[in-house]
C-alpha positions as CSV (number, residue, x, y, z in Angstrom):
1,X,100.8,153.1,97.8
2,X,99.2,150.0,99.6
3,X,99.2,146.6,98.2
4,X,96.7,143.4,98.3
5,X,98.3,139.9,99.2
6,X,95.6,137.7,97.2
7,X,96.7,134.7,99.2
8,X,97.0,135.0,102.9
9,X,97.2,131.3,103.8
10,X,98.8,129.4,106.6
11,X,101.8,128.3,104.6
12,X,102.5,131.8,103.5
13,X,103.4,133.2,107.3
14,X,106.7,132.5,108.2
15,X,107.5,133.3,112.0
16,X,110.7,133.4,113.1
17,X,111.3,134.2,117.1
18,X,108.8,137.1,117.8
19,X,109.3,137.9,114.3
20,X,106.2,137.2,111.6
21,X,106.5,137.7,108.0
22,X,104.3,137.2,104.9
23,X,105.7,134.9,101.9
24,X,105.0,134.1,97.9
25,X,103.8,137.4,96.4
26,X,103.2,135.9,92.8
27,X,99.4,136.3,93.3
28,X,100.0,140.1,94.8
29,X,98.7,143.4,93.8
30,X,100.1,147.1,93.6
31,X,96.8,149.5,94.2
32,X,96.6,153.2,94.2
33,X,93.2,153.4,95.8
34,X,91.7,150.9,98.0
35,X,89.1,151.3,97.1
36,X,89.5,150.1,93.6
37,X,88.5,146.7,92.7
38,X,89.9,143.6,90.8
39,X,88.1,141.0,88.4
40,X,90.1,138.1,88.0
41,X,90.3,135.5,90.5
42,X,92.9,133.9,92.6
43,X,94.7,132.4,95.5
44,X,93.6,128.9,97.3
45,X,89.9,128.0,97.4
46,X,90.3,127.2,101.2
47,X,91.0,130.3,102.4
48,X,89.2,132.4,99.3
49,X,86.3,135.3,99.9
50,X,83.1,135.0,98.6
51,X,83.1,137.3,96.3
52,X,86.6,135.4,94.5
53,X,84.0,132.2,94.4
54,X,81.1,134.2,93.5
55,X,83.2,135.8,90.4
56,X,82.7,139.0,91.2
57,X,84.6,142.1,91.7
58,X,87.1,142.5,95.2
59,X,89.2,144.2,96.5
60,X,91.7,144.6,99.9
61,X,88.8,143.3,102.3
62,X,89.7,140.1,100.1
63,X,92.8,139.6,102.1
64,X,91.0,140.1,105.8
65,X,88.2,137.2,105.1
66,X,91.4,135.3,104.1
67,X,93.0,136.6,107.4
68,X,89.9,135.2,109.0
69,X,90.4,131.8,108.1
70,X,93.7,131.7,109.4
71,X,92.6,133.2,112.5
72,X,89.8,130.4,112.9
73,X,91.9,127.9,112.2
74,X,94.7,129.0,114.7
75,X,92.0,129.3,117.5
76,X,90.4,126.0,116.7
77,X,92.3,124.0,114.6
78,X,90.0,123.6,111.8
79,X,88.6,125.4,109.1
80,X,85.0,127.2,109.5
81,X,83.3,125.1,107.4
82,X,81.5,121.5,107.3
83,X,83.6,118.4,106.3
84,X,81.7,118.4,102.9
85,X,82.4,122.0,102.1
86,X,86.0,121.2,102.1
87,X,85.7,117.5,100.1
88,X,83.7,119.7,97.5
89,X,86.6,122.8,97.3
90,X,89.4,120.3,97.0
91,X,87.6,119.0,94.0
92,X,87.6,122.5,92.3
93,X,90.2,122.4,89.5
94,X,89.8,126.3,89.4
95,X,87.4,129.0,90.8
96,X,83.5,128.6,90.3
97,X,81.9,130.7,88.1
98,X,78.9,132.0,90.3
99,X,79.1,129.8,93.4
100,X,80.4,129.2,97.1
101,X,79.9,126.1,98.1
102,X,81.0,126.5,101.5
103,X,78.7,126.0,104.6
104,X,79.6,128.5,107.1
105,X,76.6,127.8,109.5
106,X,79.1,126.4,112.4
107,X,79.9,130.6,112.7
108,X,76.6,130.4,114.1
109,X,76.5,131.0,118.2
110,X,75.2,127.6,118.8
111,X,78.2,126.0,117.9
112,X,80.3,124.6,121.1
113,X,83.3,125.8,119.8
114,X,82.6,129.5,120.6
115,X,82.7,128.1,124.0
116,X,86.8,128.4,124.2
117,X,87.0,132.3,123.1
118,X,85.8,135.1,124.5
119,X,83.1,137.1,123.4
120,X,85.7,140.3,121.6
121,X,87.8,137.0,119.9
122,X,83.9,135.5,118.6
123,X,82.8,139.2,117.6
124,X,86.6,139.9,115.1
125,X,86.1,136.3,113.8
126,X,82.5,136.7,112.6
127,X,83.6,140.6,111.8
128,X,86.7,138.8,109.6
129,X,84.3,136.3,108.3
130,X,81.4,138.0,106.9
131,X,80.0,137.1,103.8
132,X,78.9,140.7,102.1
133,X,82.6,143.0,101.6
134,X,80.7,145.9,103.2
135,X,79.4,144.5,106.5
136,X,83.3,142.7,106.4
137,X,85.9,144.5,109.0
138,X,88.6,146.2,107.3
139,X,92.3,146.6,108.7
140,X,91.8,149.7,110.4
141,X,88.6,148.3,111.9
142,X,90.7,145.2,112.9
143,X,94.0,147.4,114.7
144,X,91.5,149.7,116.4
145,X,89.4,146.7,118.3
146,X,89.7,146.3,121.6
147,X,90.6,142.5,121.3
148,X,94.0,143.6,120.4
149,X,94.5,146.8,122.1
150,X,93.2,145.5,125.4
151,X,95.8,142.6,125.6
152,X,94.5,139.4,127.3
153,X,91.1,138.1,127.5
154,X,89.4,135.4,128.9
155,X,86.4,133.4,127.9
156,X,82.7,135.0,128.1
157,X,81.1,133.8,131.6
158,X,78.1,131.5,131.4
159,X,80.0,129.2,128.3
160,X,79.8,125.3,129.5
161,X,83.3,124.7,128.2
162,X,83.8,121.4,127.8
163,X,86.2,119.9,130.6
164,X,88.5,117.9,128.0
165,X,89.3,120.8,125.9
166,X,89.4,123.7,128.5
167,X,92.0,121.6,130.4
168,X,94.1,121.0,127.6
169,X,93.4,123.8,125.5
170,X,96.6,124.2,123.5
171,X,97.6,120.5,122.8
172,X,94.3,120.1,121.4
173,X,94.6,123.2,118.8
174,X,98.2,122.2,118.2
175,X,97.1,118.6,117.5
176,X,94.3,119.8,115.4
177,X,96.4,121.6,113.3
178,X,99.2,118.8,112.3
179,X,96.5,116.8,111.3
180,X,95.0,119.2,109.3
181,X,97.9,120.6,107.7
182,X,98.7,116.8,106.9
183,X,95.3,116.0,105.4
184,X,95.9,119.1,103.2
185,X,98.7,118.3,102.2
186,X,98.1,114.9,101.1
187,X,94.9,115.8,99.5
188,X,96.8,117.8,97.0
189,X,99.1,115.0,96.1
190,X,102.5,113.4,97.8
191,X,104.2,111.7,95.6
192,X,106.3,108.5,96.5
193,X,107.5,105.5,94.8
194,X,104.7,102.6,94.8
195,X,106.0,98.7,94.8
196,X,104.5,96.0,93.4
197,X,102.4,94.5,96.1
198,X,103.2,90.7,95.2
199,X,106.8,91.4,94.4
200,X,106.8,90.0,91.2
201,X,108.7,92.9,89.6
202,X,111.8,94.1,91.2
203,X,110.9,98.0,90.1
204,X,108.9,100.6,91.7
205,X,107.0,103.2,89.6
206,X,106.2,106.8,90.7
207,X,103.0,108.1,91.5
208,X,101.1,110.6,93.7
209,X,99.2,109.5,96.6
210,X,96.1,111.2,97.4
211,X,93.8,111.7,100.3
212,X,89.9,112.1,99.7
213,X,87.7,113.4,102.5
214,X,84.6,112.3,102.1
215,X,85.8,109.2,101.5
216,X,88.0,108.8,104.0
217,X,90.3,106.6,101.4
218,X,93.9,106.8,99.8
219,X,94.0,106.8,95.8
220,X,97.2,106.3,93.3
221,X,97.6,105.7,90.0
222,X,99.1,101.7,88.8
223,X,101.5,101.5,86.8
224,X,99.3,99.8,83.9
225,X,97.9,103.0,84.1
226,X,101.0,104.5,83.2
227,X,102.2,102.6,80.8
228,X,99.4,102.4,78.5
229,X,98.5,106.1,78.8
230,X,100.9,107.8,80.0
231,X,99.5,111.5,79.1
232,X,96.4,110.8,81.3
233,X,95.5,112.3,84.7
234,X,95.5,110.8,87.7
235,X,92.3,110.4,88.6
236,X,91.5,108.8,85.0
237,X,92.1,105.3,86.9
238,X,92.9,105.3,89.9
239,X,93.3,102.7,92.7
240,X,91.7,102.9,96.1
241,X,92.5,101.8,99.7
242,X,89.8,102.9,102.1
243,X,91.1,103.6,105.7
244,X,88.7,102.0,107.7
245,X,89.8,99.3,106.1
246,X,93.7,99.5,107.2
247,X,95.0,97.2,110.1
248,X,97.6,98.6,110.3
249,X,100.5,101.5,108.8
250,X,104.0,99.5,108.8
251,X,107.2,100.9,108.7
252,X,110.3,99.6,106.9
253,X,110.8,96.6,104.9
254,X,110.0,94.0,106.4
255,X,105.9,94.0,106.8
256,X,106.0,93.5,103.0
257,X,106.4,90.9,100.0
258,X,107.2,94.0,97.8
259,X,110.1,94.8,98.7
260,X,111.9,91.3,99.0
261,X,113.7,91.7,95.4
262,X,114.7,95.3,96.4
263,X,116.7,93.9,99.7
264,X,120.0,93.7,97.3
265,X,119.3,96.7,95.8
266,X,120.1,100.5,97.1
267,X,116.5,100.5,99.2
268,X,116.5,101.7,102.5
269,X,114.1,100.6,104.7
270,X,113.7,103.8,106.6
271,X,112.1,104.9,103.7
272,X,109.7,102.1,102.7
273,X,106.4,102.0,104.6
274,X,103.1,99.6,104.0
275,X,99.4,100.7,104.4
276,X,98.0,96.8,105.5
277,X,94.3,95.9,105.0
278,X,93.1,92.2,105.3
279,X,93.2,91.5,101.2
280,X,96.2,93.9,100.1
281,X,98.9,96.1,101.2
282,X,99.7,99.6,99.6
283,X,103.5,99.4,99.9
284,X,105.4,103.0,99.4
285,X,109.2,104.6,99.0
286,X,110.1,108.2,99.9
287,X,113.0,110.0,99.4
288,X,113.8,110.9,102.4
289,X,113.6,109.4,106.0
290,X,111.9,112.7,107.3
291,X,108.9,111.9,104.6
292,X,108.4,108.2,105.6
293,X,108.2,109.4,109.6
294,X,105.7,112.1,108.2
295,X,103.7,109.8,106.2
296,X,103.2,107.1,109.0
297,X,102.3,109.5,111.5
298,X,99.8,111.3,109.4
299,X,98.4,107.8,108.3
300,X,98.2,106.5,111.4
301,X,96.4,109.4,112.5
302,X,93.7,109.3,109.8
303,X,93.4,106.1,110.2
304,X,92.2,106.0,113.7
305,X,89.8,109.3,112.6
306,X,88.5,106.9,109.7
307,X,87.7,104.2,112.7
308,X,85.9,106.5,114.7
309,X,82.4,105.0,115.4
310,X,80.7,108.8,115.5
311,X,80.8,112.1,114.8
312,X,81.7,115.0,117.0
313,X,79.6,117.6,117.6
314,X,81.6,120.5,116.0
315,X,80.1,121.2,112.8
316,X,83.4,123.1,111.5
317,X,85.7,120.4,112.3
318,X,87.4,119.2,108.9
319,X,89.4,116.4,109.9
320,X,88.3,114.9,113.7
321,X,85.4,114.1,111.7
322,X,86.8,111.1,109.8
């Protein structure tokens, strides 16, 4: 009896030494023939196959265009699609009905990123990646290719890799991926406590802060909001800080009028942090010290992306593009 994950995703692989291990089978399947099928969709849009988006029918080579997607992230620290794809899928409340609205074209072999793979590494990816479930590898045509049975590789000759990233290959992925696993994250929703800006109230209410890519700006909900209606969702009426606009991400207490009348109170300022702009400051509590350190680096960083005068030239790149 085999079964079908449904959502291979990078927060789902835990590794632990040499040691790798899948995690969060809610969304997995018992199957008694592979080749059987499955109707209703599931897992995270991100990392979805086509035919999930499309509505239609799938089955087990679900999981290895899902398996693709990690694998094209790990090698390049982004996800194969354009900066609007993405924007677009974290929009989704659920799956479409008929539609992928991903672009896929950086797969193509003009795209500078192949230069930093070899040609067997390129050749799995776009094997992993295809868009029609026949044409897509399966596992046994994964094991069995010689980019994994033939150990190390090196990149195709005649490739003009680029001198920045071939020299410091692996900080660059690594680097890639904290900032995208940050934008992720806070496009889904963190939620801290927000002060009043002014300090005119000695309270803080709670609310989720969220990310938006195309946009390149920070939303959360005010606590007017709240009050007068309470049942509503967040992005009913929200507020917006654009980060091209920031001057600076602050740390602790002190960059702030918001948190003056908390000073006698149980705040601590390793836990208070300020998003500055010339007109306003956004001014945030976390629970823990941990989240304010994670929230000023990630906001730092995306602030300097949100800053950057031009675009690089890889198409795929989700979030050096802001």
């Amino acid at each position: 009896m085999e079964s079908m994950r449904s959502d291979i995703k990078p927060e789902n692989i835990l590794l632990h030494k040499t040691s790798i291990k899948l995690a969060d089978f809610g969304l997995a399947k018992r199957i008694t023939d592979p080749s059987g099928h499955f109707q209703k969709g599931c897992g995270t849009p991100e990392y979805a196959a086509p035919e999930l988006l499309y509505g239609r029918p799938y089955g087990t080579k679900s999981d290895l265009f899902s398996l693709g997607v990690v694998m094209y992230v790990l090698l390049f620290g982004n996800f194969p699609f354009t900066v609007a794809s993405a924007a677009a899928l974290q929009r989704l409340d659920r799956f479409s009905d008929g539609e992928d609205i991903r672009d896929m074209s950086c797969l193509h072999p003009s795209n500078p990123i192949w230069n930093t793979v070899s040609a067997q590494a390129q050749e799995v990816l776009r094997g992993l990646l295809a868009v029609d479930p026949t044409d897509r590898y399966s596992a046994s045509d994964l094991l069995a290719h010689r980019w994994l049975t033939q150990g190390n590789v090196t990149p195709s000759a005649g490739y003009d890799v680029e001198p920045t990233l071939a020299n410091n290959d692996d900080s660059v992925r690594i680097q890639n991926c904290i900032e995208m696993g940050f934008a992720e994250l806070i496009c889904r929703g963190f939620e801290v406590l927000k002060h009043n800006q002014n300090g005119k109230t000695s309270h803080a209410h709670r609310t989720t802060l969220r990310y938006d890519v195309a946009t390149h700006s920070v939303s959360w909900t005010p606590a007017s909001t709240l009050h007068q209606h309470p049942r509503k969702h967040f992005k009913v009426h929200p507020r917006t800080i654009f980060l091209k606009d920031v001057v600076a991400v602050a740390s602790g207490c002190d960059a702030s009028r918001a948190f003056a009348k908390m000073k006698h109170q149980t705040i601590k300022d390793d836990h208070c942090l300020s998003l500055v702009t010339e007109s306003r400051t956004l001014d945030l509590e976390t629970e823990t010290k941990g989240q304010q350190t994670y929230l000023v680096e990630g906001l730092t960083r995306l602030v300097q992306m949100a800053k950057q005068p031009t675009l690089p030239n890889v198409q795929g790149n989700v979030i050096s593009t802001k």
